[in-house]
CHARMM internal coordinates of N, CA and C (Angstrom, degrees):
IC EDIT
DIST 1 N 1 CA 1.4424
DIST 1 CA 1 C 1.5293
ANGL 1 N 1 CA 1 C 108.98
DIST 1 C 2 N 1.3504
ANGL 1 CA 1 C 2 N 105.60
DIHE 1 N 1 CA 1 C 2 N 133.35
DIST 2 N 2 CA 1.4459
ANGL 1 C 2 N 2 CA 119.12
DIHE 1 CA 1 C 2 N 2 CA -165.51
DIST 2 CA 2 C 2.0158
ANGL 2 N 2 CA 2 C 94.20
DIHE 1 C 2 N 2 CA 2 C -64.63
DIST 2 C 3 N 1.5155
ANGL 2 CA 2 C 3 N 119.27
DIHE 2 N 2 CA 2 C 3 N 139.02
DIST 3 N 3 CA 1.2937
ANGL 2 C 3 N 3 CA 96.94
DIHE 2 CA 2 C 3 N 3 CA -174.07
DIST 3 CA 3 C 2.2040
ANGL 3 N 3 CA 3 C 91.73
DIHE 2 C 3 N 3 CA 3 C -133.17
DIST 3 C 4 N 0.9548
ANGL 3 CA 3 C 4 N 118.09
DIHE 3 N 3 CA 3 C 4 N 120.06
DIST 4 N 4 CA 1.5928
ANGL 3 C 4 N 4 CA 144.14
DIHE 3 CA 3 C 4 N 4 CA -167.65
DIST 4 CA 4 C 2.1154
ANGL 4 N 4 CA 4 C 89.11
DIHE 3 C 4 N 4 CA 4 C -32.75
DIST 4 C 5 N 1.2579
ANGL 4 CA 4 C 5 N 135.87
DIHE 4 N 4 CA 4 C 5 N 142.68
DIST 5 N 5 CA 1.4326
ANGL 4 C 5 N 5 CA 136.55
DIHE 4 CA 4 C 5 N 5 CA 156.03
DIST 5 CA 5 C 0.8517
ANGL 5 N 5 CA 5 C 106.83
DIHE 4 C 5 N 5 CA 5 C -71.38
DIST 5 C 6 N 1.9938
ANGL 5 CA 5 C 6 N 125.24
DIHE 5 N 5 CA 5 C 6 N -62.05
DIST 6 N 6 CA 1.3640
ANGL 5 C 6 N 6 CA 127.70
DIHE 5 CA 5 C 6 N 6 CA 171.73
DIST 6 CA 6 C 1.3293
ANGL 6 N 6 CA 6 C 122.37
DIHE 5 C 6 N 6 CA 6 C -115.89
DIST 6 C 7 N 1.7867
ANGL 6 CA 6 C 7 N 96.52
DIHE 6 N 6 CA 6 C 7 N 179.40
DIST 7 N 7 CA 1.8834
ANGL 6 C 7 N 7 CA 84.22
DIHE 6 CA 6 C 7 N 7 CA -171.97
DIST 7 CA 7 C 1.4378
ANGL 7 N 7 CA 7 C 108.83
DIHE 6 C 7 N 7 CA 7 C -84.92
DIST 7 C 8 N 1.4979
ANGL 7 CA 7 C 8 N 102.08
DIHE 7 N 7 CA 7 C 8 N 156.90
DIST 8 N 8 CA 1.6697
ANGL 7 C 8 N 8 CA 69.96
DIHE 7 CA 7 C 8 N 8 CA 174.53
DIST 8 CA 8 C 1.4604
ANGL 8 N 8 CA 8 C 104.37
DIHE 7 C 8 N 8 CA 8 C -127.13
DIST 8 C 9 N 1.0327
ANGL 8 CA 8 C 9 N 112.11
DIHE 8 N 8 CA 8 C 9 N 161.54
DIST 9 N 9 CA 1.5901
ANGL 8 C 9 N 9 CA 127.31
DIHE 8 CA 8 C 9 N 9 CA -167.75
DIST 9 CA 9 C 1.1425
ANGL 9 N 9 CA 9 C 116.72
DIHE 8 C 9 N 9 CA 9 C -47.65
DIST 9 C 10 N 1.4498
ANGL 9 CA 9 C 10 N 117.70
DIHE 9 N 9 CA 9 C 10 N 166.72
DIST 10 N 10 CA 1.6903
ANGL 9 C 10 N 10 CA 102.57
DIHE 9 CA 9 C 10 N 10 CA -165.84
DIST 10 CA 10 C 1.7767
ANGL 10 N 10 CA 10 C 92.57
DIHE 9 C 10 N 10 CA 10 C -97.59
DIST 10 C 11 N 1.1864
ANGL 10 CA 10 C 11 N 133.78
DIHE 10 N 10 CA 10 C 11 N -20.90
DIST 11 N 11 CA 1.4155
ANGL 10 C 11 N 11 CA 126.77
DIHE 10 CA 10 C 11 N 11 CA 171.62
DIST 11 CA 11 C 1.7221
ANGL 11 N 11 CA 11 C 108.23
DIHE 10 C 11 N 11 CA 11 C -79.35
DIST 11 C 12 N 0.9502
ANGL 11 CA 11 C 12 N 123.49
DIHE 11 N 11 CA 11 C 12 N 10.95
DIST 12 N 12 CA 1.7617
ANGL 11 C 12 N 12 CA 116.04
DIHE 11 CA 11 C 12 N 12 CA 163.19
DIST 12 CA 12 C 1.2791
ANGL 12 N 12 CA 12 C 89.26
DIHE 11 C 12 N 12 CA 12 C -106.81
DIST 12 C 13 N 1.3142
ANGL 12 CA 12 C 13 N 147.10
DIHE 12 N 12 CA 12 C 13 N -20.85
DIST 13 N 13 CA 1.6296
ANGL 12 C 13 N 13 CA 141.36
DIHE 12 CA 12 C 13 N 13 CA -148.45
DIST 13 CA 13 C 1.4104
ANGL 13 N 13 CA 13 C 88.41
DIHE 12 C 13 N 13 CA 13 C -109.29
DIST 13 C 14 N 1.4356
ANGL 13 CA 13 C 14 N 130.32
DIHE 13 N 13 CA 13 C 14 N -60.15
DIST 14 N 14 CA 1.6514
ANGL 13 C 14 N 14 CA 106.97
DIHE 13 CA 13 C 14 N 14 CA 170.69
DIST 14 CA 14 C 1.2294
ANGL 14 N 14 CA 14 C 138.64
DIHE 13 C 14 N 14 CA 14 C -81.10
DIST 14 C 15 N 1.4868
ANGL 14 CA 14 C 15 N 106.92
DIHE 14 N 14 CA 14 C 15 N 10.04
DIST 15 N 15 CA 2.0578
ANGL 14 C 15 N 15 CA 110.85
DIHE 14 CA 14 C 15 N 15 CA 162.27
DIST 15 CA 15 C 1.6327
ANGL 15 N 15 CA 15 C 83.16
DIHE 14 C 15 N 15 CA 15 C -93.10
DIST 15 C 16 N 1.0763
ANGL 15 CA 15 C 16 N 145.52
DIHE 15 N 15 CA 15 C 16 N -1.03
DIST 16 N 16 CA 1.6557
ANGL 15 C 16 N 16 CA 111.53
DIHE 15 CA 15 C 16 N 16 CA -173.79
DIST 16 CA 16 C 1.9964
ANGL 16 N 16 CA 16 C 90.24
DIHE 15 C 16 N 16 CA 16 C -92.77
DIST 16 C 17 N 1.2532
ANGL 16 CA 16 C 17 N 98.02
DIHE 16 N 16 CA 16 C 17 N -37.58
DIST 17 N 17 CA 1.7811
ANGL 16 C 17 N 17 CA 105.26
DIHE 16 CA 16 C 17 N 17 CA -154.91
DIST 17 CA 17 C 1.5258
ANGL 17 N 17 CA 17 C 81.75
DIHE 16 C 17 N 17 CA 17 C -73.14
DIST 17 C 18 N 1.2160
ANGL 17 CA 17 C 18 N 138.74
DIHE 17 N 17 CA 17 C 18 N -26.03
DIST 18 N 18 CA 1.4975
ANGL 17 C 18 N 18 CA 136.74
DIHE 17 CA 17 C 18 N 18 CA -159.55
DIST 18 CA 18 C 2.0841
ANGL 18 N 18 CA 18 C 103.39
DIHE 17 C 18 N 18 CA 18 C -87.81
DIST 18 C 19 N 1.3929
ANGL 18 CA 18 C 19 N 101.41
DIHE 18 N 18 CA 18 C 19 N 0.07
DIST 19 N 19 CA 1.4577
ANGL 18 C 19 N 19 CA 118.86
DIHE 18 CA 18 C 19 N 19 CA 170.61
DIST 19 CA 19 C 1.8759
ANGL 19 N 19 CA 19 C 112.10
DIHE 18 C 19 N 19 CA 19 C -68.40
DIST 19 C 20 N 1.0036
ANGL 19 CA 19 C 20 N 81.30
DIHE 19 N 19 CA 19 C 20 N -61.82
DIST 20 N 20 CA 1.6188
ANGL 19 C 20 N 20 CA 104.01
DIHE 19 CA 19 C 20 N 20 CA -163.27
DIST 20 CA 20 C 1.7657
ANGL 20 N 20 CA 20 C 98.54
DIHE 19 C 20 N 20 CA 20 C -59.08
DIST 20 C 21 N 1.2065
ANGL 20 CA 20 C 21 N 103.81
DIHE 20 N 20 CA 20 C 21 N 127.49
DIST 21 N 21 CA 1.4632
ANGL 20 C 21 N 21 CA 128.20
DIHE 20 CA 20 C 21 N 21 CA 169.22
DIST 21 CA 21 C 1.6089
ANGL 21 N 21 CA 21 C 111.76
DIHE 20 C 21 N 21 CA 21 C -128.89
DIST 21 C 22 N 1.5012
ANGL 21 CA 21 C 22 N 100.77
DIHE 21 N 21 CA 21 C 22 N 141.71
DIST 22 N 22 CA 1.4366
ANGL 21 C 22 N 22 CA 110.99
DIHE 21 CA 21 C 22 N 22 CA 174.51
DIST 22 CA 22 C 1.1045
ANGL 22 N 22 CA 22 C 110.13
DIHE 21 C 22 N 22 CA 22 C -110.86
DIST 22 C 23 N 2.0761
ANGL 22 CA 22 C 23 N 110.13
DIHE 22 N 22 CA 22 C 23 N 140.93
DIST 23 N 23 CA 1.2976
ANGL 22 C 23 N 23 CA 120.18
DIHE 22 CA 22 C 23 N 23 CA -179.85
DIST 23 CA 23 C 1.0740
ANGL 23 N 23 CA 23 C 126.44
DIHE 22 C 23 N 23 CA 23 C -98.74
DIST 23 C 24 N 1.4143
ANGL 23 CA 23 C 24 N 114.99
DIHE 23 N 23 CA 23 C 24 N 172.60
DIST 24 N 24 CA 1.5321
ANGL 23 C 24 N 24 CA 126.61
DIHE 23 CA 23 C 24 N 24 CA -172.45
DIST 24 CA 24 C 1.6414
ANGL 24 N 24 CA 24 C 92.78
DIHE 23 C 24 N 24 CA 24 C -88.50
DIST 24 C 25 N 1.7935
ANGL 24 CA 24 C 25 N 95.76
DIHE 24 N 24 CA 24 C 25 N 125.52
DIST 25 N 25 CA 1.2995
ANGL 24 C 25 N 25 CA 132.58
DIHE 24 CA 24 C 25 N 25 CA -174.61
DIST 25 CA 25 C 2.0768
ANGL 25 N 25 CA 25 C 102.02
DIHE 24 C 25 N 25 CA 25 C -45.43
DIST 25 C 26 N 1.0920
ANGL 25 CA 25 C 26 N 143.48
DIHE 25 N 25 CA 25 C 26 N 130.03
DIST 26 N 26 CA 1.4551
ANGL 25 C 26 N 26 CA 140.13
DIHE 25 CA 25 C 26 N 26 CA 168.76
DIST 26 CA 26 C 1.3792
ANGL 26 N 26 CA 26 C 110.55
DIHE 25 C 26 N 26 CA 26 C -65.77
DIST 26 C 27 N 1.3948
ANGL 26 CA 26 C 27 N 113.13
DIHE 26 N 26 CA 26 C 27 N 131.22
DIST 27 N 27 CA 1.1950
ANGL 26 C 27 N 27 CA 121.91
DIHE 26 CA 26 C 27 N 27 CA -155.60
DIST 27 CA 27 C 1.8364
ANGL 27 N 27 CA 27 C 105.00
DIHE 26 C 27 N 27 CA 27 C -119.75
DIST 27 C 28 N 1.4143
ANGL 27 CA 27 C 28 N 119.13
DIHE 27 N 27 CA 27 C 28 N 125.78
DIST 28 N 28 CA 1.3895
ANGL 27 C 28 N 28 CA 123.09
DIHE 27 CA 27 C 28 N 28 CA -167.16
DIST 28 CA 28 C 1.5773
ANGL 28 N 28 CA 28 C 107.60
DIHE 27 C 28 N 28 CA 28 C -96.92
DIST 28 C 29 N 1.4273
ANGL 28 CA 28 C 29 N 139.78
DIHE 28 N 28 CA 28 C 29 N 159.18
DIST 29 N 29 CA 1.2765
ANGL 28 C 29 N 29 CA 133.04
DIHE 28 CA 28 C 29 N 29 CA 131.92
DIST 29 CA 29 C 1.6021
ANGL 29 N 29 CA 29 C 130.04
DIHE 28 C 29 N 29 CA 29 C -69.82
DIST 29 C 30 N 1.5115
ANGL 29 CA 29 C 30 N 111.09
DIHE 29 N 29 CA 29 C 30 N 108.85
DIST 30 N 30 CA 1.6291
ANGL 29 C 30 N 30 CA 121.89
DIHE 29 CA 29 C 30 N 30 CA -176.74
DIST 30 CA 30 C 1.1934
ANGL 30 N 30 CA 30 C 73.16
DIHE 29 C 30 N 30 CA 30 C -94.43
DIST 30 C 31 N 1.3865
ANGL 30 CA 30 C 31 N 120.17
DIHE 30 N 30 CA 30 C 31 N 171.66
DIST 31 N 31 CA 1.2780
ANGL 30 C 31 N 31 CA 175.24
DIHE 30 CA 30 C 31 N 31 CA -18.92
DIST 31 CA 31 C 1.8752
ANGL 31 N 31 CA 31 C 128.79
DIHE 30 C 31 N 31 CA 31 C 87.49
DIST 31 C 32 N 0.7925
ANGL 31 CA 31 C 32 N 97.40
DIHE 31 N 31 CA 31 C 32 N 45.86
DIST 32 N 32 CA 1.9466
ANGL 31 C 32 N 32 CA 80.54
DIHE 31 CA 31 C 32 N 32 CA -169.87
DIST 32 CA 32 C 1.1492
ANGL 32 N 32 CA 32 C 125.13
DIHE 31 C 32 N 32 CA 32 C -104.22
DIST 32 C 33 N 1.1826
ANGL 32 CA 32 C 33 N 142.14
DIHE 32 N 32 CA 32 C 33 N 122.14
DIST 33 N 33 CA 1.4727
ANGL 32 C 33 N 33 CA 128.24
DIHE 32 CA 32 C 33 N 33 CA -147.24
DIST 33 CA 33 C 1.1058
ANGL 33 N 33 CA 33 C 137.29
DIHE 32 C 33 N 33 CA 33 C 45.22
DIST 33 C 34 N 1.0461
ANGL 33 CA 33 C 34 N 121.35
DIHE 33 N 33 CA 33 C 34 N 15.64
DIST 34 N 34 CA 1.7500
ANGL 33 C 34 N 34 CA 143.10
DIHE 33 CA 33 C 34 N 34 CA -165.28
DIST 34 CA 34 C 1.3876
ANGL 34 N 34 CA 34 C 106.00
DIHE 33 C 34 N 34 CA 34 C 61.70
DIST 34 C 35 N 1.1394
ANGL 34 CA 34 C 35 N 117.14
DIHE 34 N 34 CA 34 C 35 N 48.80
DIST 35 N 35 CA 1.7599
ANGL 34 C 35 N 35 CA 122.81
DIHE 34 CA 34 C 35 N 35 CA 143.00
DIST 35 CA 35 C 1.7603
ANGL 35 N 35 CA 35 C 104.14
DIHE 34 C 35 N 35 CA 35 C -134.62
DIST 35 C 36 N 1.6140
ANGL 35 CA 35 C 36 N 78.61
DIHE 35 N 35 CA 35 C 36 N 134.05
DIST 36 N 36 CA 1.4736
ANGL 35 C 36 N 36 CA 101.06
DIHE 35 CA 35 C 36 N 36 CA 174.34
DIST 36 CA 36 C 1.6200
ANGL 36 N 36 CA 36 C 121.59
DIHE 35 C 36 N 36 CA 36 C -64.95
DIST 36 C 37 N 1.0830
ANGL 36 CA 36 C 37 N 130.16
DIHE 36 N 36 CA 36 C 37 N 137.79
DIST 37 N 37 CA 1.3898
ANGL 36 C 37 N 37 CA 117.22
DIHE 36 CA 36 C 37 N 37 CA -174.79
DIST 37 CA 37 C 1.8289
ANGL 37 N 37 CA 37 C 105.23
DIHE 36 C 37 N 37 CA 37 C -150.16
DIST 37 C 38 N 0.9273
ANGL 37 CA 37 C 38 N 100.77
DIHE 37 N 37 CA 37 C 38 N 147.13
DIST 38 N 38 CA 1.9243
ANGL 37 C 38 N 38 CA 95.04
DIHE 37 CA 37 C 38 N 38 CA -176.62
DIST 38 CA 38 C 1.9727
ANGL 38 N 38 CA 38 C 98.54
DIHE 37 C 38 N 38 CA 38 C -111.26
DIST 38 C 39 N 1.0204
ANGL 38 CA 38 C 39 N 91.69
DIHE 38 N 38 CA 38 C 39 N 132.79
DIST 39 N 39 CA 1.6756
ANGL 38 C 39 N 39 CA 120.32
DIHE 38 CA 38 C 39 N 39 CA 177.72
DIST 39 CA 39 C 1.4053
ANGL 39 N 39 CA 39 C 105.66
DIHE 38 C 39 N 39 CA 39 C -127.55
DIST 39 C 40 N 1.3264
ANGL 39 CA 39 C 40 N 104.77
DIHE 39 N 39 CA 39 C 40 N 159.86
DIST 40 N 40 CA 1.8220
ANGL 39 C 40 N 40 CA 128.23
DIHE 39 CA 39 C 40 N 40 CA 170.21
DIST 40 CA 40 C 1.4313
ANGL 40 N 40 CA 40 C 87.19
DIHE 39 C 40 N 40 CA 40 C -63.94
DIST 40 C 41 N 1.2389
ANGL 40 CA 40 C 41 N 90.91
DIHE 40 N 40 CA 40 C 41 N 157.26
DIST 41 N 41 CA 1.9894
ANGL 40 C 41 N 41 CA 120.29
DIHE 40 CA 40 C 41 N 41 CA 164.46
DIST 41 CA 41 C 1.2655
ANGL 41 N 41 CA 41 C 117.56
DIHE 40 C 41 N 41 CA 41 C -56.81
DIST 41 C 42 N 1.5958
ANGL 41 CA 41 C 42 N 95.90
DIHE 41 N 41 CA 41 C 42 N -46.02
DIST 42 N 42 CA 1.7156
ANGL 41 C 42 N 42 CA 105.07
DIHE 41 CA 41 C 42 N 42 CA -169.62
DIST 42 CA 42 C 1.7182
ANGL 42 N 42 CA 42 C 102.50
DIHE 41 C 42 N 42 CA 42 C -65.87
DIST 42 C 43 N 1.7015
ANGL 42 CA 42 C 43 N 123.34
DIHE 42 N 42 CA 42 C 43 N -30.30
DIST 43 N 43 CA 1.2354
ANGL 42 C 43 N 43 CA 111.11
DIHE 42 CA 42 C 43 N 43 CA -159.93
DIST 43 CA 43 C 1.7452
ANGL 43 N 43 CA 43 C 113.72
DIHE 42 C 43 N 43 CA 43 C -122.56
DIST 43 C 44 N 1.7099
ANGL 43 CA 43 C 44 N 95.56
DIHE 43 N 43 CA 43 C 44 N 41.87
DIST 44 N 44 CA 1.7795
ANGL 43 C 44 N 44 CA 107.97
DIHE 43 CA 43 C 44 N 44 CA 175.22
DIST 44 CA 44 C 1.4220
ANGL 44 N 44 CA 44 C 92.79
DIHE 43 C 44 N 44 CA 44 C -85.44
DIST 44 C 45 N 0.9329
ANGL 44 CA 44 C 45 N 145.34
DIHE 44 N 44 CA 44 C 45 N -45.98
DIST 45 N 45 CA 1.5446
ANGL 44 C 45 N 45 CA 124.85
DIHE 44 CA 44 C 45 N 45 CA -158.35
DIST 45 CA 45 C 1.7010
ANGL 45 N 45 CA 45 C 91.36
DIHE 44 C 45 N 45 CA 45 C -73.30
DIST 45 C 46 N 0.9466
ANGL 45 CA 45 C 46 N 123.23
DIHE 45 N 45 CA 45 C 46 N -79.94
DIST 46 N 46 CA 1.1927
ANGL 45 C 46 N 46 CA 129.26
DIHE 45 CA 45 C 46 N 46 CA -160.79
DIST 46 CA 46 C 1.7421
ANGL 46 N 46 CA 46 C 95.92
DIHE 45 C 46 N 46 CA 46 C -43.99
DIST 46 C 47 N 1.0465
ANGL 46 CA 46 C 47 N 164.99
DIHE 46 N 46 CA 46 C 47 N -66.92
DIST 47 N 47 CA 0.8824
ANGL 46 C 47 N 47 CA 157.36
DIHE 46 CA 46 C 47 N 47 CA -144.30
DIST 47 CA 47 C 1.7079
ANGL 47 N 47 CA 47 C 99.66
DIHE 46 C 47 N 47 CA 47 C -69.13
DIST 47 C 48 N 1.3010
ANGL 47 CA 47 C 48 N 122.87
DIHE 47 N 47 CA 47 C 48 N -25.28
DIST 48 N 48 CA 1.7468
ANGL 47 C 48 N 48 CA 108.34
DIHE 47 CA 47 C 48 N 48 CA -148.15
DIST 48 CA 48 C 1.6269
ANGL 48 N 48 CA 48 C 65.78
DIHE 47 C 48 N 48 CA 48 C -117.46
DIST 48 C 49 N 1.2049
ANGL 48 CA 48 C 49 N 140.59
DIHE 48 N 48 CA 48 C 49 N -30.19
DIST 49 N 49 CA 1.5166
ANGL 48 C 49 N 49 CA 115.61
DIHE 48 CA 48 C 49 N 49 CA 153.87
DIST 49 CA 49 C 1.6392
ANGL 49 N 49 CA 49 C 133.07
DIHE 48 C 49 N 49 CA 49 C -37.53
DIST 49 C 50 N 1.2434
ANGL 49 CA 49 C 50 N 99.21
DIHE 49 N 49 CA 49 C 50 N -39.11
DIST 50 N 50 CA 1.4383
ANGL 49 C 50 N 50 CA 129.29
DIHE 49 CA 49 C 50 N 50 CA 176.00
DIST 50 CA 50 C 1.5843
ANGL 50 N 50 CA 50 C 105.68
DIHE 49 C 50 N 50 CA 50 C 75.83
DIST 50 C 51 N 1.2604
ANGL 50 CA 50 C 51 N 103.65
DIHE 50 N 50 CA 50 C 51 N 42.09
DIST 51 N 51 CA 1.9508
ANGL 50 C 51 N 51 CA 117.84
DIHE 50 CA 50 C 51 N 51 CA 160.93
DIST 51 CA 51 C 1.7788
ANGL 51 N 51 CA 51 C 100.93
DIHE 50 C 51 N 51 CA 51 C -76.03
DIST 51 C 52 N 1.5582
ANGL 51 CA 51 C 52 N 110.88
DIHE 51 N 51 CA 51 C 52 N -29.81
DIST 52 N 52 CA 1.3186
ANGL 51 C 52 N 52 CA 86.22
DIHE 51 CA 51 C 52 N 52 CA -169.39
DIST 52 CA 52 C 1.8012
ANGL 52 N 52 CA 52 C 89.27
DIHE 51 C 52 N 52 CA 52 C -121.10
DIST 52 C 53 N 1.4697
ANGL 52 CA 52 C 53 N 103.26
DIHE 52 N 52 CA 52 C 53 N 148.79
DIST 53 N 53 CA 1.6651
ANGL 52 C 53 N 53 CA 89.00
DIHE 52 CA 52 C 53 N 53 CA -164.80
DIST 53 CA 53 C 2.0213
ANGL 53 N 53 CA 53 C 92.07
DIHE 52 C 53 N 53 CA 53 C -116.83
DIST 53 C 54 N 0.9943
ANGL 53 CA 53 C 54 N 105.05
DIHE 53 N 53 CA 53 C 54 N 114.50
DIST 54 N 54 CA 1.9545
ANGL 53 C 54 N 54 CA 114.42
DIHE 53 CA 53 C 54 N 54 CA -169.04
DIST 54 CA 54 C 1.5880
ANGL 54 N 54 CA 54 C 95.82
DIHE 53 C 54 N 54 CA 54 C -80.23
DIST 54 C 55 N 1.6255
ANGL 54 CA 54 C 55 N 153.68
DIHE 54 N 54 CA 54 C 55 N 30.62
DIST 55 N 55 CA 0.9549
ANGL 54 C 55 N 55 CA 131.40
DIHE 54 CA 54 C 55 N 55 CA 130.96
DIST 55 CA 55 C 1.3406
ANGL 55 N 55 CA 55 C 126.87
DIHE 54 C 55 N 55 CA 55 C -92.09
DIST 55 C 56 N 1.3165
ANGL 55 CA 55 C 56 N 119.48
DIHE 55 N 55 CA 55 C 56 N -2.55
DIST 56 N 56 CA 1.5700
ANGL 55 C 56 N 56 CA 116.61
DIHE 55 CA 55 C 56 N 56 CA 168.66
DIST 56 CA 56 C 1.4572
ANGL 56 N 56 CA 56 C 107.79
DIHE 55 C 56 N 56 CA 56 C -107.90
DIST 56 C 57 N 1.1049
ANGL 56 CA 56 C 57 N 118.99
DIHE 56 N 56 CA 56 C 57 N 54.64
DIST 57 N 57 CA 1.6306
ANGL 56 C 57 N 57 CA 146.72
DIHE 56 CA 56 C 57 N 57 CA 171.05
DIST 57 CA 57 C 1.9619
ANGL 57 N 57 CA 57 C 89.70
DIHE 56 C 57 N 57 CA 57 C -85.06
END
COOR INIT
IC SEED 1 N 1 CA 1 C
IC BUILD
């Protein structure tokens, strides 16, 4: 594990953390009952399983 030489200041430490942005999740076309519907990646199986049910959204 990479371990820091010096400390570093708390104004270089919050412009670096002030970098990082989070993205909008990728969104698929399911199919379910013959309406098209867009879901995350992570939650196509489960949906066309029908563990997760997308009209009480």
């Amino acid at each position: 594990m990479a371990v820091p030489k010096r400390r570093m200041s708390r104004a270089n430490s919050r412009s670096r953390r002030a970098q990082w942005k989070a993205e909008n999740p990728q969104l698929q076309n399911v199919k379910v009952g013959g309406v098209k519907q867009r879901v995350p990646r992570r939650l196509v199986k489960a949906v066309q399983a029908g563990i997760i049910d997308l009209d009480r959204r």
